[in-house]
Structures are given as C-alpha cells and as structure tokens.
TORPA-4810 file (N, C-alpha, C, O; in nm, 3 decimals):
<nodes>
NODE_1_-2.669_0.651_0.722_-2.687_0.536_0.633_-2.580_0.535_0.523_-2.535_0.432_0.474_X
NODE_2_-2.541_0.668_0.487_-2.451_0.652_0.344_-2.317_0.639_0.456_-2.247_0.547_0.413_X
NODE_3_-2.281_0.673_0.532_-2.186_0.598_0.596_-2.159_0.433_0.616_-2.056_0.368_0.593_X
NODE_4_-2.267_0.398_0.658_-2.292_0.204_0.680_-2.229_0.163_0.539_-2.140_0.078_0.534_X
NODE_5_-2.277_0.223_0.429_-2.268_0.202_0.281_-2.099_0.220_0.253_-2.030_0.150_0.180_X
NODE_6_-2.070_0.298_0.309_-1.923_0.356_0.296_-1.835_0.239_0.374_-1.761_0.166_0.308_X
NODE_7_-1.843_0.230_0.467_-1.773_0.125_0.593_-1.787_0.024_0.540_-1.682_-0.034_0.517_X
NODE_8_-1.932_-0.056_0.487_-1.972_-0.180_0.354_-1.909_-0.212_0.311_-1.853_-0.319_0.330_X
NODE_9_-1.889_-0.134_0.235_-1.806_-0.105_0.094_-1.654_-0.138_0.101_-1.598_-0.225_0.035_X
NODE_10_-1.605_-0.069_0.177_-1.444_-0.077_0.201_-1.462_-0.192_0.282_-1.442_-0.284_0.202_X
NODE_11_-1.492_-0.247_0.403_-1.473_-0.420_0.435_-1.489_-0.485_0.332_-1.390_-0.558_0.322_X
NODE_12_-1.572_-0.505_0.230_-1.595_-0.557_0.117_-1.469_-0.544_0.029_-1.459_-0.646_-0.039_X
NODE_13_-1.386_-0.469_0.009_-1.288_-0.410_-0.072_-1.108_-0.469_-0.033_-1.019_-0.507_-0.110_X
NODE_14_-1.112_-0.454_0.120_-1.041_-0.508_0.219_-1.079_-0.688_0.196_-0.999_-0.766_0.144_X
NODE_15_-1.157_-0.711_0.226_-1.188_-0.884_0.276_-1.127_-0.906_0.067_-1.020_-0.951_0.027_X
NODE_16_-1.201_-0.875_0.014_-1.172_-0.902_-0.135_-1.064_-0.885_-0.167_-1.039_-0.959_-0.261_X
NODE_17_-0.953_-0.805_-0.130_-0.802_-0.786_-0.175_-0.713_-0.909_-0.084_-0.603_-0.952_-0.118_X
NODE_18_-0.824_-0.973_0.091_-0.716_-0.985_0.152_-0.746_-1.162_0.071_-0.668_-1.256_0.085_X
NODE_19_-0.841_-1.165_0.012_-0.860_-1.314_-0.035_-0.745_-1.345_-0.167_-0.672_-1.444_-0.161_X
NODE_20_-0.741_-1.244_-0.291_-0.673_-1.220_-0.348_-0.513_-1.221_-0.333_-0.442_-1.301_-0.393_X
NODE_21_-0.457_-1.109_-0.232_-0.355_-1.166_-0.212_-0.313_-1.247_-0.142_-0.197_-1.271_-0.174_X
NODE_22_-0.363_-1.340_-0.013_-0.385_-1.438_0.034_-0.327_-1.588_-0.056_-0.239_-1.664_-0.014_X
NODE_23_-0.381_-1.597_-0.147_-0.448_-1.698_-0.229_-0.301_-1.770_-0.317_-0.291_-1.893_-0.310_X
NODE_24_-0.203_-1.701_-0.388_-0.110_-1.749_-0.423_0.026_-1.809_-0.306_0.118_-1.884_-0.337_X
NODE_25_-0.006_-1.740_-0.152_0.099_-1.816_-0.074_0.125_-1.933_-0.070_0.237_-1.979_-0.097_X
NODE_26_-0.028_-2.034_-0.020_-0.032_-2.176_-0.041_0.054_-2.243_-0.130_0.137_-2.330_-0.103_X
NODE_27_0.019_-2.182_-0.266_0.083_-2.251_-0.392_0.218_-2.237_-0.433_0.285_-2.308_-0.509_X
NODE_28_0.246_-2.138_-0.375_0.410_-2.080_-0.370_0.477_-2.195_-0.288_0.548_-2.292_-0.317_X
NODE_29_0.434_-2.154_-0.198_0.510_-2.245_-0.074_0.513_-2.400_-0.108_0.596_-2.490_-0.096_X
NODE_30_0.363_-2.388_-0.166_0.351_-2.586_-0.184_0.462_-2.643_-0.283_0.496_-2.761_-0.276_X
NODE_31_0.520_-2.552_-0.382_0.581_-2.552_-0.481_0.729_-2.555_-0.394_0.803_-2.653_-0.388_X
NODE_32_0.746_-2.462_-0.346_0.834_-2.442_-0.268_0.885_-2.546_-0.168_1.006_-2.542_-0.147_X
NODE_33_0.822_-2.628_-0.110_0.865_-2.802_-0.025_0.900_-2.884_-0.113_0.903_-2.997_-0.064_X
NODE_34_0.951_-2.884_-0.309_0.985_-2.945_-0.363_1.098_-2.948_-0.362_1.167_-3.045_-0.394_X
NODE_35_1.154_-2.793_-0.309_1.332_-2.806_-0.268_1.386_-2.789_-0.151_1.506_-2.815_-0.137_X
NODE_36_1.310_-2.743_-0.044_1.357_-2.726_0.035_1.206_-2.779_0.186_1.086_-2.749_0.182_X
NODE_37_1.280_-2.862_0.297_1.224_-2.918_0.379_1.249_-2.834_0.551_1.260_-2.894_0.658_X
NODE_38_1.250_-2.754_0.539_1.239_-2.692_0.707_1.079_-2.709_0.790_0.960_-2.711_0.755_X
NODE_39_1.111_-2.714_0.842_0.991_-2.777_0.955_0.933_-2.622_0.971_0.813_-2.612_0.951_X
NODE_40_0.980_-2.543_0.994_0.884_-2.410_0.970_0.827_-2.382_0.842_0.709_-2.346_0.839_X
NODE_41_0.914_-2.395_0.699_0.836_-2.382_0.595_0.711_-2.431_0.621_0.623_-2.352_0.653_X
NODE_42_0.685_-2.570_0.610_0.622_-2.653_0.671_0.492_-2.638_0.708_0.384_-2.662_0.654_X
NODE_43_0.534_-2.584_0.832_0.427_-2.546_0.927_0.338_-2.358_0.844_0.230_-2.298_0.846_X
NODE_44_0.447_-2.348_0.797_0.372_-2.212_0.735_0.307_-2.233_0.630_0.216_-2.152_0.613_X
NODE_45_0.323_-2.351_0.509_0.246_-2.388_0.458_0.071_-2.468_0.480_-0.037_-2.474_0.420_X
NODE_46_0.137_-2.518_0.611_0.024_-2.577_0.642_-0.068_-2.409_0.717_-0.190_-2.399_0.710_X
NODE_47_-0.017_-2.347_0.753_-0.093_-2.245_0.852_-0.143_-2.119_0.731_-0.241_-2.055_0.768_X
NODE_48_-0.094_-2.087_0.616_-0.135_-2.026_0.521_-0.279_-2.082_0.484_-0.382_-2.014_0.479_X
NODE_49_-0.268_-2.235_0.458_-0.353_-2.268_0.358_-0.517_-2.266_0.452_-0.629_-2.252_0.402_X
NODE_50_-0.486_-2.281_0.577_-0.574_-2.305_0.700_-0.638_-2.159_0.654_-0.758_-2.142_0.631_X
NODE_51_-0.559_-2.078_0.649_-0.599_-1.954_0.692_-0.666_-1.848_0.570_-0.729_-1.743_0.576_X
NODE_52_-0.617_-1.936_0.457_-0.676_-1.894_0.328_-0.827_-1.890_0.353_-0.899_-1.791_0.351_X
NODE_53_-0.860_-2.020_0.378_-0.993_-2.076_0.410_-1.098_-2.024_0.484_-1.216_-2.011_0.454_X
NODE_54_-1.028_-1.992_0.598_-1.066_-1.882_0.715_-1.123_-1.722_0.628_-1.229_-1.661_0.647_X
NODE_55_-1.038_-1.696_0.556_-1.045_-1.571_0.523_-1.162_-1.573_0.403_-1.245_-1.482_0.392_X
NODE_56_-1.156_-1.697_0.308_-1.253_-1.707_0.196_-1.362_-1.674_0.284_-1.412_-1.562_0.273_X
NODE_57_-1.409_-1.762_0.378_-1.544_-1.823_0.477_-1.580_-1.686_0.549_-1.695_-1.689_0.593_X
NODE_58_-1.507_-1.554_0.576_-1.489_-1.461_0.634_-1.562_-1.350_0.528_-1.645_-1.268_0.565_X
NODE_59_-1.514_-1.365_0.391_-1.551_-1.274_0.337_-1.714_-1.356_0.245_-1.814_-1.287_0.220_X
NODE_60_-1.706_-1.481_0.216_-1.853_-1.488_0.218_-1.974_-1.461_0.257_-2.077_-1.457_0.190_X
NODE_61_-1.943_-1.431_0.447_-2.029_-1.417_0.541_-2.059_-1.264_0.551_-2.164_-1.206_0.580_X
NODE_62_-1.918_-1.209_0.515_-1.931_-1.056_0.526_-2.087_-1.055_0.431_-2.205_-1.057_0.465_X
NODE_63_-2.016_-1.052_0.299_-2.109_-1.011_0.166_-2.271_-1.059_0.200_-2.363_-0.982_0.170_X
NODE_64_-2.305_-1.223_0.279_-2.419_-1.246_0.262_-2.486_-1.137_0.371_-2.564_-1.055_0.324_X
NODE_65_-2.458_-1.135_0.514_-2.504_-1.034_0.603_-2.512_-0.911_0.613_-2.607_-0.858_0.669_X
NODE_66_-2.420_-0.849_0.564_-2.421_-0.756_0.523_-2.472_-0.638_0.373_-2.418_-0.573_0.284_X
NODE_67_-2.621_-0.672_0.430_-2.758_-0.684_0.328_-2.862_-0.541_0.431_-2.858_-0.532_0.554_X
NODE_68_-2.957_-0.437_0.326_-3.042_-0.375_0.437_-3.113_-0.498_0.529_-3.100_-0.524_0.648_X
NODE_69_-3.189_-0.559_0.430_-3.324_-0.659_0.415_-3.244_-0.774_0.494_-3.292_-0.887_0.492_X
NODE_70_-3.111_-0.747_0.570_-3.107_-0.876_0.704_-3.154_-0.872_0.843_-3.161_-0.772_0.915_X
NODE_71_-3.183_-0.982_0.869_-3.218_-0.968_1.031_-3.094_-0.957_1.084_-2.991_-1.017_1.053_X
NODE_72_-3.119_-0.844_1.197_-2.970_-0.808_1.259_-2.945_-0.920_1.348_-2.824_-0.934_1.365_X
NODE_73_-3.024_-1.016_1.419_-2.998_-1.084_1.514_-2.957_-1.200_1.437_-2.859_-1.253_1.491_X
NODE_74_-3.001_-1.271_1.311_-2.929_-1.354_1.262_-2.808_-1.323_1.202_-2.735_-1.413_1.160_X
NODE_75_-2.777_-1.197_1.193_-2.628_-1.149_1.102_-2.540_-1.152_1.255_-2.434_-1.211_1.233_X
NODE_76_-2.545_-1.108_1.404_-2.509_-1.136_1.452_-2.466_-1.288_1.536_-2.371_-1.303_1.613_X
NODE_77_-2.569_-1.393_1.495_-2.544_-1.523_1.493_-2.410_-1.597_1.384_-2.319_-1.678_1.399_X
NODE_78_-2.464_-1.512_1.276_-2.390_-1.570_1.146_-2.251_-1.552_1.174_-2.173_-1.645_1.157_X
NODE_79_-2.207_-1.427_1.219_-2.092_-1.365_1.185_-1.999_-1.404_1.365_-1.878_-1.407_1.384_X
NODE_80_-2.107_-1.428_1.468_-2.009_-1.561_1.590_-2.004_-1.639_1.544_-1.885_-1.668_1.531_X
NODE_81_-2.088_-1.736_1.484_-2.048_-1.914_1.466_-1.914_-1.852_1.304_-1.834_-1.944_1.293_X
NODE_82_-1.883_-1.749_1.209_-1.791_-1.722_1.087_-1.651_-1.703_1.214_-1.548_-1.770_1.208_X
NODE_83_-1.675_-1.617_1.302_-1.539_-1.641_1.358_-1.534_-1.724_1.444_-1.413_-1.742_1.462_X
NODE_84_-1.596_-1.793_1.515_-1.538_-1.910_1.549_-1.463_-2.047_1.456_-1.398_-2.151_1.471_X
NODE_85_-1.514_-1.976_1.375_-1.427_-2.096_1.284_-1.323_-2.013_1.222_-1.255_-2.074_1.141_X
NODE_86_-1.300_-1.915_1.236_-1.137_-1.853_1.194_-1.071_-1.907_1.331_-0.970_-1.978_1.329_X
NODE_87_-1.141_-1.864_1.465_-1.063_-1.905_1.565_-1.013_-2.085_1.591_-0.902_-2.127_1.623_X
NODE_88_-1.126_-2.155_1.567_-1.083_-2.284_1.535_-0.954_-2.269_1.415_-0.852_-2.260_1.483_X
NODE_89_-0.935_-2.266_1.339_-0.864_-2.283_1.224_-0.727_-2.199_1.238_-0.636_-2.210_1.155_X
NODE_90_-0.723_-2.124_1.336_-0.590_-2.060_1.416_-0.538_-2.202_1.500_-0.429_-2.259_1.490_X
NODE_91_-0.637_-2.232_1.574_-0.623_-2.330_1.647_-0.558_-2.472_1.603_-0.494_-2.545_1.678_X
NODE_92_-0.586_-2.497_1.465_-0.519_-2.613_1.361_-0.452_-2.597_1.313_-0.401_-2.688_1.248_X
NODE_93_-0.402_-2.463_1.313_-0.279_-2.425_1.221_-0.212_-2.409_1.351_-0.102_-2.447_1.309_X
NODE_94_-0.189_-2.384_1.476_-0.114_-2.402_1.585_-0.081_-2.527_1.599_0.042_-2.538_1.600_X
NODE_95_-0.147_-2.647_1.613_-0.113_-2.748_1.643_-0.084_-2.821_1.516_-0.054_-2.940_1.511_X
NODE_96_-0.094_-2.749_1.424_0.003_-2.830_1.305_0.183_-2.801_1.316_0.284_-2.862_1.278_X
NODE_97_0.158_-2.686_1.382_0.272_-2.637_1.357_0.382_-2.746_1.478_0.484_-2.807_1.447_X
NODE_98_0.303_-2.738_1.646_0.370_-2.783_1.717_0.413_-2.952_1.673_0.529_-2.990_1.657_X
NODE_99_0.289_-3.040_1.659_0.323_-3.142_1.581_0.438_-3.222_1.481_0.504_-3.326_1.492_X
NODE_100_0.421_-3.098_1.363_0.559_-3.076_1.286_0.704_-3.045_1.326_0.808_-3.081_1.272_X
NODE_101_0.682_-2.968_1.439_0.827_-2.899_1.499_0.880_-3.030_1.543_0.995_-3.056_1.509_X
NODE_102_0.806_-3.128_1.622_0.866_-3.208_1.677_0.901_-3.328_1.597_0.980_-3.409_1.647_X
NODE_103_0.859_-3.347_1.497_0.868_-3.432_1.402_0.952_-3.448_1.281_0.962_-3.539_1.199_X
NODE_104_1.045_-3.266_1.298_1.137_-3.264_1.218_1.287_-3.332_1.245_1.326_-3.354_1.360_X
NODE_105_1.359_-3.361_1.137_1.486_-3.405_1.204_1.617_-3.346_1.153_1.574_-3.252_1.086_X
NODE_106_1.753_-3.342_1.141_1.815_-3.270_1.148_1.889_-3.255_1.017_2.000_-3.206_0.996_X
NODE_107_1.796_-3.313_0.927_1.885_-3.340_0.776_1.874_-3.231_0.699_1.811_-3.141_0.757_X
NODE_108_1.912_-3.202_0.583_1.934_-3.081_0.498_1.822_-3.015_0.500_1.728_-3.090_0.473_X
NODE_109_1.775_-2.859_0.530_1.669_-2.854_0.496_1.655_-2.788_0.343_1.562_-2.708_0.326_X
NODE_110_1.745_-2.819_0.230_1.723_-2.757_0.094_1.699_-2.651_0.114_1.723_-2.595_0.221_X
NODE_111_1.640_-2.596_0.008_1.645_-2.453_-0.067_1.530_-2.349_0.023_1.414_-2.379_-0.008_X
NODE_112_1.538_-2.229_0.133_1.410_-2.221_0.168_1.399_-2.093_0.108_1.324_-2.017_0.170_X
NODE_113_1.450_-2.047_0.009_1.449_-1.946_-0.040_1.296_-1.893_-0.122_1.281_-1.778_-0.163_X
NODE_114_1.221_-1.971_-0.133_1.090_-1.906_-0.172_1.026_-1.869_-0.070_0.962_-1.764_-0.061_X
NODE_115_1.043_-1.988_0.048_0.930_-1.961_0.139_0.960_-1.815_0.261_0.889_-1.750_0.338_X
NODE_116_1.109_-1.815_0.220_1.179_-1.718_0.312_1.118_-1.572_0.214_1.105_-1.484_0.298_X
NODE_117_1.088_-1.530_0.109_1.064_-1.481_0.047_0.905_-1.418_0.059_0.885_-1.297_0.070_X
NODE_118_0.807_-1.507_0.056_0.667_-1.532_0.099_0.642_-1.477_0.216_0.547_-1.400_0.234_X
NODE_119_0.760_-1.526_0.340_0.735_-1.499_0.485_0.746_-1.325_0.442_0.651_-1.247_0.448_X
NODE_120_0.861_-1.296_0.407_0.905_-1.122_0.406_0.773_-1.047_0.380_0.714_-0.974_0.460_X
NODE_121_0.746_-1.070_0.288_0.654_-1.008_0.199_0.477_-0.990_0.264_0.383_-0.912_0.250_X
NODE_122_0.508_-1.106_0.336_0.360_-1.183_0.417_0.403_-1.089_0.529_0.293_-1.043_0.563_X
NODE_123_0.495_-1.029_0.609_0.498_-0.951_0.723_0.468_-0.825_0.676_0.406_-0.735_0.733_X
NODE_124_0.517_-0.827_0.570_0.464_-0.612_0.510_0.313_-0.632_0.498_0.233_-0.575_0.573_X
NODE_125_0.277_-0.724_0.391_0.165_-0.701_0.380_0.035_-0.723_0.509_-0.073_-0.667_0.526_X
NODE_126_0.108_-0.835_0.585_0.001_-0.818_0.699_-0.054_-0.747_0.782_-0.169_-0.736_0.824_X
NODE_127_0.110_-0.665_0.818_0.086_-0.547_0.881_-0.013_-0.454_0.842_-0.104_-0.408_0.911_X
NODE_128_0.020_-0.428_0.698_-0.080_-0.306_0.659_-0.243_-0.331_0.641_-0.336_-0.251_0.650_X
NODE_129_-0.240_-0.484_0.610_-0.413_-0.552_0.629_-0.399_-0.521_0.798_-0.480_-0.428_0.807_X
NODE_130_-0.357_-0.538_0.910_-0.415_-0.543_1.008_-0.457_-0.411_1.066_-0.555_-0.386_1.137_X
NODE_131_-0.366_-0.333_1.022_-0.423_-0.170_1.018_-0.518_-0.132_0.968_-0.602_-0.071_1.033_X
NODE_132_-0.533_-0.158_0.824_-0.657_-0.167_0.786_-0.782_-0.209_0.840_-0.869_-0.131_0.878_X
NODE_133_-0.790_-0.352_0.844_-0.913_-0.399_0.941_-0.913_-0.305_1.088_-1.030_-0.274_1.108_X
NODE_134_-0.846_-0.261_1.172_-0.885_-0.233_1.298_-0.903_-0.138_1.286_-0.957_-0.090_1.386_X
NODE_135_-0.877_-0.030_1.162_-0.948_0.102_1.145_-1.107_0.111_1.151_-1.189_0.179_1.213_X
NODE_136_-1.112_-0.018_1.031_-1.242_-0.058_0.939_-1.357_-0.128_1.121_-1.474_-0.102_1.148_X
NODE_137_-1.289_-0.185_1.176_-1.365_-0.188_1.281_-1.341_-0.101_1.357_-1.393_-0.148_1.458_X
NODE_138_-1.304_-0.015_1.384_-1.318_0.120_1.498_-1.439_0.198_1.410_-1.516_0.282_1.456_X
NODE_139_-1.436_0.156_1.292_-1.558_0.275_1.241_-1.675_0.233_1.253_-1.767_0.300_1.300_X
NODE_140_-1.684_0.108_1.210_-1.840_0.070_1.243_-1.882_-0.085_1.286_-1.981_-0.150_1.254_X
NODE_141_-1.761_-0.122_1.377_-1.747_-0.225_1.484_-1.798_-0.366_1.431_-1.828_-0.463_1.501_X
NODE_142_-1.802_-0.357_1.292_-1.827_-0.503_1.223_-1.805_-0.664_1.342_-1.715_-0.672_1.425_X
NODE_143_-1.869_-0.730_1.328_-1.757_-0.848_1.429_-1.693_-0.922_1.358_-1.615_-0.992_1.422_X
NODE_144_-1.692_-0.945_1.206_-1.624_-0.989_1.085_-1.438_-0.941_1.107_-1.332_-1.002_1.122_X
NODE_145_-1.498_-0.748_1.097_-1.373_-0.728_1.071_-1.292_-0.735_1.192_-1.170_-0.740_1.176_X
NODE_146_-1.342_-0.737_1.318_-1.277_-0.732_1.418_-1.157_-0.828_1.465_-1.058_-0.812_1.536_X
NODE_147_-1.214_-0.944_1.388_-1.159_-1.087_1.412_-1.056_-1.057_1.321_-0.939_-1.071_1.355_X
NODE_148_-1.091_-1.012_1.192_-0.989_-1.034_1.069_-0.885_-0.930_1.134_-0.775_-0.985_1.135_X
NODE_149_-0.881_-0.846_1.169_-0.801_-0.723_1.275_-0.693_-0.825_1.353_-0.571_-0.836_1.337_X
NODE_150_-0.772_-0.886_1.432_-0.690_-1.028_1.546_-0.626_-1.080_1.451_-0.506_-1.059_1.436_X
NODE_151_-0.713_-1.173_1.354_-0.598_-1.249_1.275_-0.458_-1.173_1.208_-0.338_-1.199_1.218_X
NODE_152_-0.538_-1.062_1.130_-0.397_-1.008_1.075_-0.293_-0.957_1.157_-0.176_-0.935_1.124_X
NODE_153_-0.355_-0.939_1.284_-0.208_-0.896_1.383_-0.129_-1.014_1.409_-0.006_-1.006_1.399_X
NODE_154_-0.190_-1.135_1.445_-0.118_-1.279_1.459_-0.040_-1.308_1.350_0.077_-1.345_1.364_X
NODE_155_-0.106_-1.291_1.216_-0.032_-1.337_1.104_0.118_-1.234_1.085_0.219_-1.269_1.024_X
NODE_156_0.099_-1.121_1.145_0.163_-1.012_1.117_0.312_-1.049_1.202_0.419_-1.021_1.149_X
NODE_157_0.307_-1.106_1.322_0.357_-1.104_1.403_0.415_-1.249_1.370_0.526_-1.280_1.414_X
NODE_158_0.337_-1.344_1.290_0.399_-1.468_1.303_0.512_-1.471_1.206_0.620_-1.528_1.219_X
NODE_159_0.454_-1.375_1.074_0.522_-1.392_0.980_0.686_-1.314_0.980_0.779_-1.333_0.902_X
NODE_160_0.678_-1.208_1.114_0.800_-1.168_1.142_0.896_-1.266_1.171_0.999_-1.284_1.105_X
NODE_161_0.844_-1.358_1.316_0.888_-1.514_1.361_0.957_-1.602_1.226_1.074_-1.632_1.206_X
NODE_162_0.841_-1.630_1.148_0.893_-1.707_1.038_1.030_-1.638_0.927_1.142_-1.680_0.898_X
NODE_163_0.963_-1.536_0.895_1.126_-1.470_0.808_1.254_-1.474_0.916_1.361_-1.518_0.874_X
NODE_164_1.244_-1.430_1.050_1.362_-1.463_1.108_1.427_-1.584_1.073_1.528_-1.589_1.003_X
NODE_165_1.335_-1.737_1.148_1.377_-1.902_1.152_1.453_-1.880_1.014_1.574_-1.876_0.994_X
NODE_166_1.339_-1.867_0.916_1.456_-1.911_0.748_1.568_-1.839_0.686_1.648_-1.885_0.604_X
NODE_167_1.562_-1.679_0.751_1.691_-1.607_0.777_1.779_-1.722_0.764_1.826_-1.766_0.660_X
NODE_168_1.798_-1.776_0.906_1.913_-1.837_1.003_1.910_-1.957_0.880_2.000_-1.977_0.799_X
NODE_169_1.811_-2.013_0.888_1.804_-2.153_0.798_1.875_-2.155_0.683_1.948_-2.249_0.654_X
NODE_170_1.859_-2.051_0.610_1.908_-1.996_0.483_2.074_-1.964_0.483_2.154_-2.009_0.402_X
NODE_171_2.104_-1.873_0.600_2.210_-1.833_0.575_2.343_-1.963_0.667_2.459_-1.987_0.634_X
NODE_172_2.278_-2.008_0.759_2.344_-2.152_0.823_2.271_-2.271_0.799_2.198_-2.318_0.886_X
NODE_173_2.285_-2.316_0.698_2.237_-2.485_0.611_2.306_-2.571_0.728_2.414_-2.551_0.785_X
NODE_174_2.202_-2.684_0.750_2.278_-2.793_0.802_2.408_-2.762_0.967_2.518_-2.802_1.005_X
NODE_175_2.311_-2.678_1.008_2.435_-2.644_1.149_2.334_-2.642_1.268_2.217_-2.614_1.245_X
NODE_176_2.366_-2.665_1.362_2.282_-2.734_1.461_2.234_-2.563_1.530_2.154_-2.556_1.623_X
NODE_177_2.282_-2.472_1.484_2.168_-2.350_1.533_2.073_-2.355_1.440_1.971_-2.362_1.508_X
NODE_178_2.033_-2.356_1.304_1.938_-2.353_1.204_1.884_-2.475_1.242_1.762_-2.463_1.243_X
NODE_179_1.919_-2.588_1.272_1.803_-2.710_1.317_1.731_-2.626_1.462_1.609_-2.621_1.476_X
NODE_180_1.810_-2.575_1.545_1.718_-2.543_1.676_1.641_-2.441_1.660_1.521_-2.459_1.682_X
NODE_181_1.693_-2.293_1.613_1.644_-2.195_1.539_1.472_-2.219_1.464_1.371_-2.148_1.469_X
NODE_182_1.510_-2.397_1.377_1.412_-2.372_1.328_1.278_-2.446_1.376_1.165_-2.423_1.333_X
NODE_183_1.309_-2.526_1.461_1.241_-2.603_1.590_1.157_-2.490_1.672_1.039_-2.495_1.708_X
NODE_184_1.256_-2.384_1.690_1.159_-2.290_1.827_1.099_-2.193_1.742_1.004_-2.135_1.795_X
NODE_185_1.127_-2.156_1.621_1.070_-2.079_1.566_0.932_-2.139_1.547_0.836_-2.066_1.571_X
NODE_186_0.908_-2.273_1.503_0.791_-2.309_1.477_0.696_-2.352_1.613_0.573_-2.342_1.607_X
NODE_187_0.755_-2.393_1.714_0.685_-2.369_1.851_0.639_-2.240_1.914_0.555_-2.249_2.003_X
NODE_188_0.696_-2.087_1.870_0.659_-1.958_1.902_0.534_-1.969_1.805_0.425_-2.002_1.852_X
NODE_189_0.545_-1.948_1.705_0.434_-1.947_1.590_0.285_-2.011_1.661_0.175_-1.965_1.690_X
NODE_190_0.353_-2.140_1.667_0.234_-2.198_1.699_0.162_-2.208_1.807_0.049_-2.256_1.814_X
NODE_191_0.269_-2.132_1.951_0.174_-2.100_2.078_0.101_-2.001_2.041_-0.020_-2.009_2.064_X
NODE_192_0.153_-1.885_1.977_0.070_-1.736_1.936_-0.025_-1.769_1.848_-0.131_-1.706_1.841_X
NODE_193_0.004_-1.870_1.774_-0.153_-1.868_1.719_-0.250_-1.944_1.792_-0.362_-1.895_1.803_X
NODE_194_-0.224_-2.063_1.847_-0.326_-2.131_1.943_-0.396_-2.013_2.078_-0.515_-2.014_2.112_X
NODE_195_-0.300_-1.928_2.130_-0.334_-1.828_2.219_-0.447_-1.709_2.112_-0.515_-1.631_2.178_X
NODE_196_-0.456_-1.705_2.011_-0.506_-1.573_1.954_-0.649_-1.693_1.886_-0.739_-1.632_1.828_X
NODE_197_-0.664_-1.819_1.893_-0.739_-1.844_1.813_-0.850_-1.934_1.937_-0.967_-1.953_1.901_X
NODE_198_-0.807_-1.982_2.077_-0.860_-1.968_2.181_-0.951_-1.832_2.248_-1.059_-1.830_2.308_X
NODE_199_-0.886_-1.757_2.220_-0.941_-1.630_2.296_-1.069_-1.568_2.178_-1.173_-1.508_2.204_X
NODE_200_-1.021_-1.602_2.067_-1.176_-1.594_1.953_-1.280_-1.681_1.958_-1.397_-1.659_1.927_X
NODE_201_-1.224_-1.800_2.004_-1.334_-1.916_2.016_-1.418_-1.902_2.135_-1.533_-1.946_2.129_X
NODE_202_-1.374_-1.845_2.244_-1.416_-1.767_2.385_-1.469_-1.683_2.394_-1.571_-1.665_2.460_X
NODE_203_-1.406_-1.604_2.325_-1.569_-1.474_2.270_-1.636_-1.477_2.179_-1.696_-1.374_2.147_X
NODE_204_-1.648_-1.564_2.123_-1.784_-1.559_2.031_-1.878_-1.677_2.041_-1.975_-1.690_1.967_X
NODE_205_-1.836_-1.782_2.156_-1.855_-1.872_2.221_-1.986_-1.804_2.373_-2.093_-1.836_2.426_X
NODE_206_-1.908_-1.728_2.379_-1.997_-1.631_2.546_-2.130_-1.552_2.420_-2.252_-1.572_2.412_X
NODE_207_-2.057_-1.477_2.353_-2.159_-1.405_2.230_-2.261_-1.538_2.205_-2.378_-1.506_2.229_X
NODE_208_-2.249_-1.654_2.170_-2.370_-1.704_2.078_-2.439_-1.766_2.240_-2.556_-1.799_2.226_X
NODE_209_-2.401_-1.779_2.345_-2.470_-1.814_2.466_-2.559_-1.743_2.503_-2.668_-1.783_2.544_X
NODE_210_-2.509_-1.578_2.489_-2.572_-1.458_2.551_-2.700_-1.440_2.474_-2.804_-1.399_2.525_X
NODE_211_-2.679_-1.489_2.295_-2.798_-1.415_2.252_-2.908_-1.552_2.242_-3.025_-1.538_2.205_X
NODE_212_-2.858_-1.665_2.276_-2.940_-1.755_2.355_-3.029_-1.771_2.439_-3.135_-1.832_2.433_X
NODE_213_-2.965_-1.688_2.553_-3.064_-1.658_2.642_-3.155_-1.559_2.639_-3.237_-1.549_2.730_X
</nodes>
C-alpha cells in the first residue's frame, strides 16, 4: 500500500510538472506567428495547444481516480474514455497539421526563431517526460500514465522532426528547399501523430467494450 502511495504520488508530481511546463509553449509560439509564418510553426502551434489540453484533462482524471474510497471499475472506465480523448486530440493535431501543410505557400516565412527554439527545448524535455512516464507505468501500470508514456514518445519524436524543418527554414529563408523541407516536415509530424493517436483510440476503445460485456 505505501508503495501505491509512492507510485500516486510521483504520477501526480510528473502529470503536475508536465502541465506546468507544457503550458507556456502555446503562448510562445502564438506570440511567435507574429513574425514569422512557416507552415510547421503552424502546425506545432496548433498541435501544442491540442495537447496542452490533453494533458490538463489527463492529470485531472489522474487526481480524481486515483482516491482509496474509488470504485476500481469506474476508475478503469474513467481513465479509457481520459485517453481516448488524448488519442482523439493526437488525432486533431495530425490533421491540423496535414491540412496546413497543404495550404501553405511559398512566401517569406519570417522570423522562426522562437518557435525553432520551443521545438529544441520541447525535444529534451520530452524525452526525459517520456522516460519518466514509462518508468512510472512499468511500476504500477497506471492506464493514465501509460498513454502519457505514448504521447511523450510521439511528442518526443515529433519535436525532433520539427527543430530539424525550422533548422533548414531558419538557416535557408525563402529557397525552395526550406518551402519543401517545410511542407514534409509537417506531413511526417502529422502521419506519426495520427498513427500514435489511432492506435490509443483502439485500445481503449476494445478496453471500454470488454468491460461492457
């Protein structure tokens, strides 16, 4: 039991830091499309803010279920229908992204130097949240943290994708590799997240069927 309390505790500690630092990207970035227009910024703004949301809704659900005095079968209801909606919301931030890619066009993309900044920083730190969570679920198999584990590896991996595109963007303004560069960069992003936010909606989709029956 003082273990459960221990494992608690630190998801609680984890979900609460990842809301925290989470929380200023949006606004960076949003700030950040005042000078500069790349269709990946873009799309990473739009896929941050998705995902902020995800993560608030993630750690609410943690804190309410994760109670002695809960029914385990409704904390296991609660916490399929909490990630299915991270997996939906992978899913909107994918198709924001593809949407946008195609909708960009080949004019200056200004300054992407904040968001190129955000991305860097967003790959260190994801990494080490996704380590975190998949520890935190190898110990006591939360289905909260398991998902947040998935997400932070996607984010981890996207945000590598994204610091590359604005690399190129950044260092070749206005040259027809930084327009394509930044076109496929935002179509990789956004298959890997539609693929990682499908396969959550699928298992926790079979999960709320099973305990149906």
């Amino acid at each position: 039991m003082a273990k459960d309390k221990m494992d608690s505790k630190g998801g609680y500690k984890t979900l609460l830091l990842s809301v925290i630092l989470s929380s200023p990207g949006p606004l960076v970035l949003g700030i950040g499309l005042t000078v500069g227009r790349s269709s990946t910024q873009i799309s990473d703004f739009t896929r941050r803010s998705a995902e902020l949301l995800a993560i608030i809704a993630s750690f609410v659900v943690f804190c309410i279920t994760n109670k002695d005095s809960f029914d385990q079968k409704r904390k296991r209801e609660i916490e399929c229908k909490s990630n299915l909606f991270v997996g939906i919301i992978m899913c909107i931030s994918g198709l924001s992204m593809i949407i946008l890619a195609f909708l960009s066009d080949n004019e200056s993309k200004g300054n992407v130097a904040p968001a190129f900044v955000i991305a860097l920083f967003g790959a260190i730190t994801n990494t080490l949240f996704w380590r975190k969570y998949t520890k935190l679920h190898n110990q006591n198999g939360n289905a909260i943290l398991g998902v947040q584990a998935r997400l932070y590896g996607a984010k981890s991996i996207v945000d590598v994708c994204v610091t590359l595109t604005l690399f190129v963007v950044a260092a070749m303004p206005c040259s027809k590799a930084a327009y394509y560069f930044d076109i496929v960069g935002s179509i990789l992003v956004s298959l890997y997240m539609l693929r990682s936010g499908i396969k959550t909606i699928i298992e926790n989709r079979n999960k709320l069927i099973q305990q149906g029956d």
